[in-house]
N, C-alpha and C positions, 0 to 999 in steps of 0.2 A: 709503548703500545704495540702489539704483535700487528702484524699483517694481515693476518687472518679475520680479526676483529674489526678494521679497517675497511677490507673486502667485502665485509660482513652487512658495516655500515652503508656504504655507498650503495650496494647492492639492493637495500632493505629500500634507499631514498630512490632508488631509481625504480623500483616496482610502484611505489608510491607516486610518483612522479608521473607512471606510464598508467596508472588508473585514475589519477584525477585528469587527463587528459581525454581519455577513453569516457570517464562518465559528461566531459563537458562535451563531448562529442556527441553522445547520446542523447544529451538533454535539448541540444540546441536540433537533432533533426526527429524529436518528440513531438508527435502534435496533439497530445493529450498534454494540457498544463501539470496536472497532478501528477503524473509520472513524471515529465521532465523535473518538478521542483524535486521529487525524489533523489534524481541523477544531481540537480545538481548537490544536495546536502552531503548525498556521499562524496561526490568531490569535494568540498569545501574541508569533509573531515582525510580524508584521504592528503589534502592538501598541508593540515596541520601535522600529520604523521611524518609527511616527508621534512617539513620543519622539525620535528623534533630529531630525523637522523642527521641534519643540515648540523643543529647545534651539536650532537655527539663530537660528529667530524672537526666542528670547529673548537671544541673545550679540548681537544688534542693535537691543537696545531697543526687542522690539515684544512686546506680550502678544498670547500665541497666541489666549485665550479658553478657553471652556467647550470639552470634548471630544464634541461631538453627531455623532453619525449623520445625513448626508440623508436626507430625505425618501427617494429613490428607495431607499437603503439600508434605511429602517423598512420600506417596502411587502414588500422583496425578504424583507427577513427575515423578517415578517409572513406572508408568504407558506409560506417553509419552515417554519417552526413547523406554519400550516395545514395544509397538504398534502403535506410531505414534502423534504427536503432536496435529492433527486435533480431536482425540479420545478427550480429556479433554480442546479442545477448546470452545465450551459449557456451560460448567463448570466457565473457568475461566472467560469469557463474561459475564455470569450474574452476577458471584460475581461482578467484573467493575461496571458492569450498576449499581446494586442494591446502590453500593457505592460511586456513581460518584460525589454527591453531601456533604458526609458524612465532607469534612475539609470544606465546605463553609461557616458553622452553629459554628465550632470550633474557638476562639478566637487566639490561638495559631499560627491557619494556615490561616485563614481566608484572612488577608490581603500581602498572599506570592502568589507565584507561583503555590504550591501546587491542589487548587482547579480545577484549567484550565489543567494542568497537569493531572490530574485522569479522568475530562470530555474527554479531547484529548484521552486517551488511553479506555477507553468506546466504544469512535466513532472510532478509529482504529480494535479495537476488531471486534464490527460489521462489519466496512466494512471486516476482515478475514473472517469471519463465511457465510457474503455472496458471499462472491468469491469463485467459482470454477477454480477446476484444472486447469491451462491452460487457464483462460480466461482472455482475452483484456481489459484491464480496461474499454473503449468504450464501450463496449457490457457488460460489470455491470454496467457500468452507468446507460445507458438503462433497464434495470431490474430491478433495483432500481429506477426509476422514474419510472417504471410502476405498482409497488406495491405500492409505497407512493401516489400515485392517485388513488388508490381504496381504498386504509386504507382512506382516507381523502375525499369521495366521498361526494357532498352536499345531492344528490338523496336517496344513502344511509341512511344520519343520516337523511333525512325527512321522511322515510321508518317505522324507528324505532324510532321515535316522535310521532309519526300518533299513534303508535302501543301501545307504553305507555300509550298513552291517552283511545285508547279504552279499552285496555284491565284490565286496573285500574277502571274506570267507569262499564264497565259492569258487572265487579264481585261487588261492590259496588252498584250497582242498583237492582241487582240478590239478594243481600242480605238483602236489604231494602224490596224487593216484597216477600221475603220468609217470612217476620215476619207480611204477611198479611196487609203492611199499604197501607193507599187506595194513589190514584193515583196523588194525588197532593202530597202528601209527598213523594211518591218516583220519582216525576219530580223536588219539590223541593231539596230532596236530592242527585238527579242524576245532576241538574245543580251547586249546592253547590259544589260539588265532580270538576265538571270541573274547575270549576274559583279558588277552592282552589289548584289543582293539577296544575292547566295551570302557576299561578303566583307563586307555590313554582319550576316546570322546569323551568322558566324565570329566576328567582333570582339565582337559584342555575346554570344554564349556564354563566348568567353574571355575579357571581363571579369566575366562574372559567376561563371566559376568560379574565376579569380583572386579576385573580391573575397571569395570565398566560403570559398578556402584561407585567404586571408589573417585574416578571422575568425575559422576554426577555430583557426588555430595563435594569434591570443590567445586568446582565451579556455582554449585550451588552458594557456597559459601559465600565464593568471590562477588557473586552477582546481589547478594546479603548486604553484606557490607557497601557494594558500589550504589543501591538503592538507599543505604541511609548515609552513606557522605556526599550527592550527588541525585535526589530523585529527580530534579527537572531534567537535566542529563538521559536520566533513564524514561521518562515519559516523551520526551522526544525520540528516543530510538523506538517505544512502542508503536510512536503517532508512525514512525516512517514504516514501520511494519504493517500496519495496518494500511494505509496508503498505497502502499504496494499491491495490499491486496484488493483495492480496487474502492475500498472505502474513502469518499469523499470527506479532504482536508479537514474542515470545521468539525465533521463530527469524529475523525482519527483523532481531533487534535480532545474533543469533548471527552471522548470514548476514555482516551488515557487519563488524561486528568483525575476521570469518576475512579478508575480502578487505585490510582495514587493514594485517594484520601484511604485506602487500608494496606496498610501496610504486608500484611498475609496474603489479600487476595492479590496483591500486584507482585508479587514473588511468584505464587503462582503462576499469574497470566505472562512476567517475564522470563519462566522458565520453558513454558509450555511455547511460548509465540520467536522469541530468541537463541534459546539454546538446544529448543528440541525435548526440554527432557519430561518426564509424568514426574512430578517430585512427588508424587502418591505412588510412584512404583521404584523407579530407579534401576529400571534394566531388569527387574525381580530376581526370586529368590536364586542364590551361587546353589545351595544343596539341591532344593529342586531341580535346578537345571542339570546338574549333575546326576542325580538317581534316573532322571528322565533319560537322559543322554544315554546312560549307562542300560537302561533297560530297552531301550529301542536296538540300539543296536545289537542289542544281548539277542532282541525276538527275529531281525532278519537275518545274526549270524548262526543259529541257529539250526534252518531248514537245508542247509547242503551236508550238514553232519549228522542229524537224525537218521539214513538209513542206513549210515554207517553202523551206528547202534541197537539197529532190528536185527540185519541182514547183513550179507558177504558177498564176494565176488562180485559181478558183473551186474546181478538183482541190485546189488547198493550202488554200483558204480549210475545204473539208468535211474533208480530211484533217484539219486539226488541229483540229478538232470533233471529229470521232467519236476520234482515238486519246486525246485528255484526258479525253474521257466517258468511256473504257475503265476510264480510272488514275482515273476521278473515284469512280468505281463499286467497283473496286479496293481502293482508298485506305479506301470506307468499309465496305467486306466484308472488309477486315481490321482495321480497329478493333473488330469483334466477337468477334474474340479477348477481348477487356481487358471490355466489356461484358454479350457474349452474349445480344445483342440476334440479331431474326434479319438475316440475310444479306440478304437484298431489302430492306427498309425500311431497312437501315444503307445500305448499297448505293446503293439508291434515293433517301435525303434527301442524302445528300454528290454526288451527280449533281444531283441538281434545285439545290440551293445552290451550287456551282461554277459551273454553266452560267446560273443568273441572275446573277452578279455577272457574268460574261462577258455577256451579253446588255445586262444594265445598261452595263459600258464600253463596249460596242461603237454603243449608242444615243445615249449621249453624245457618242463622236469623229465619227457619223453627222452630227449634227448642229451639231457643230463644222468637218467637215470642207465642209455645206453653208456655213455663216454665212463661214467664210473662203475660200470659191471665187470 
């Protein structure tokens, strides 16, 4: 057995080790019962995780050792005991999220429980960190469907599409005019710039929404299968889902059970409340997202090479100054839509930052275009 794989092991039991300590921490300075039985489940499963890297270590003739908590693990939980569980919830959420995926990729764990277990307690995590004191799980629902619709706004990512493109192009066209080339070279290399820029956001959207179908539909899979060899398994991580979100025990525990007797709608509801995913969408369409990518950018790279091709000299060099400062200004009195920031300061810092990266290229080809004359 390599070393690495060894290192690999211990490693995996000592994280395991440092979270089920961390959640017994939390649970015991909880004064909500319902959240603390939370903490402690995850521990209890975080507990059997580090059992299972215990027995790796030992099916290869190594003693695992004493079961200690880190140091950084005593502090944390030292800590919550102190002042409060919600203080290092934070903390332990991101570690979750960062590592949610970490046994999916490992052979060891790969084809167990483990994976869907660590995703679950991720999405449990979050929903604690977004629930407030006291509130109805009803009304976080609603607060959370009303942030997930703005993180995920179309208007939005067409906002900052539009913006990539010009603002890629005009410092690129800025830097062509500063090394003095006449005006069909920098229409030809302002249009060069778009259709290379347009087709590398197309490609690189549509693989990322390929790879991103492609992951939902395993883990869809995964979550398939874990549902019919295992549904009490799985209606237990829903109840703890729900509970987290603020849903009182008896009826998390009711709530799942009803969704269980169907087999369709609890894939559903364990994709949607688990894993994150709309199994009605699946990250949506790779071509759409590409033709879209591709044309947004196309519209903002666009407006700094248009008066190259009316006009000449010094008329095209202002023109496409002022009509990008237009869209630059534009660009950012419409992102206050999403922020509600006011209109002139959005406005006005997306102009002054466009037009210095443009000044900036343009200073540089100046002076490239002296050192090679």
């Amino acid at each position: 057995m390599d070393e690495g794989s060894l290192a690999r092991f211990r490693s995996n039991r000592q994280d395991e080790i440092d979270s089920a300590a961390q959640y017994r921490a939390m649970a015991a300075a909880e004064p909500d019962e319902a959240v603390a039985r939370v903490y402690r489940e995850l521990a209890e499963i975080e507990e059997k995780h580090a059992a299972f890297w215990e027995a790796q270590l030992r099916a290869r003739g190594v003693d695992p050792g004493p079961a200690r908590p880190s140091w950084r693990a005593r502090v944390l939980g030292w800590v919550a005991r102190r002042f409060g569980a919600r203080l290092i919830l934070p903390t332990v959420a991101s570690r979750e999220a960062a590592g949610r995926n970490d046994y999916a990729v490992q052979p060891e764990s790969a084809h167990t429980r483990m994976p869907a277990q660590e995703r679950s307690h991720a999405r449990v995590l979050q929903a604690m960190l977004q629930r407030r004191e006291g509130a109805p799980g009803a009304e976080l629902a609603r607060v959370e469907g009303r942030h997930r619709n703005v993180g995920g706004n179309a208007l939005r990512a067409a906002v900052l599409g539009a913006n990539d493109g010009l603002c890629s192009n005009l410092a690129l066209v800025m830097g062509v005019a500063g090394a003095s080339a006449g005006e069909t070279a920098i229409a030809v290399t302002g249009l060069a710039g778009l259709i290379a820029g347009a087709c590398s956001m197309a490609l690189g959207e549509w693989i990322s929404v390929t790879s991103s179908r492609e992951l939902a539909e395993r883990e869809l899979r995964v979550e398939r299968d874990e549902l019919a060899a295992a549904p009490e398994q799985e209606r237990e991580e829903l109840q703890l889902i729900y509970e987290a979100k603020g849903v009182p025990p008896d009826e998390a525990k009711q709530l799942s059970r009803r969704l269980l007797r169907d087999q369709g709608a609890a894939l559903d509801v364990l994709a949607r409340e688990e894993l994150g995913i709309d199994p009605n969408e699946l990250g949506g369409s790779a071509r759409t997202a590409a033709v879209t990518s591709f044309l947004l950018f196309a519209l903002g790279a666009i407006l700094p090479v248009l008066p190259y091709l009316v006009t000449a000299g010094t008329a095209a060099f202002a023109a496409s100054i002022a009509l990008s400062g237009l869209a630059l200004f534009g660009i950012g009195s419409a992102i206050t839509l999403f922020t509600g920031r006011s209109v002139l300061r959005s406005g006005g810092r997306q102009l002054l930052l466009g037009l210095a990266a443009a000044g900036l290229t343009y200073a540089v080809g100046r002076a490239l275009g002296v050192a090679l004359s």
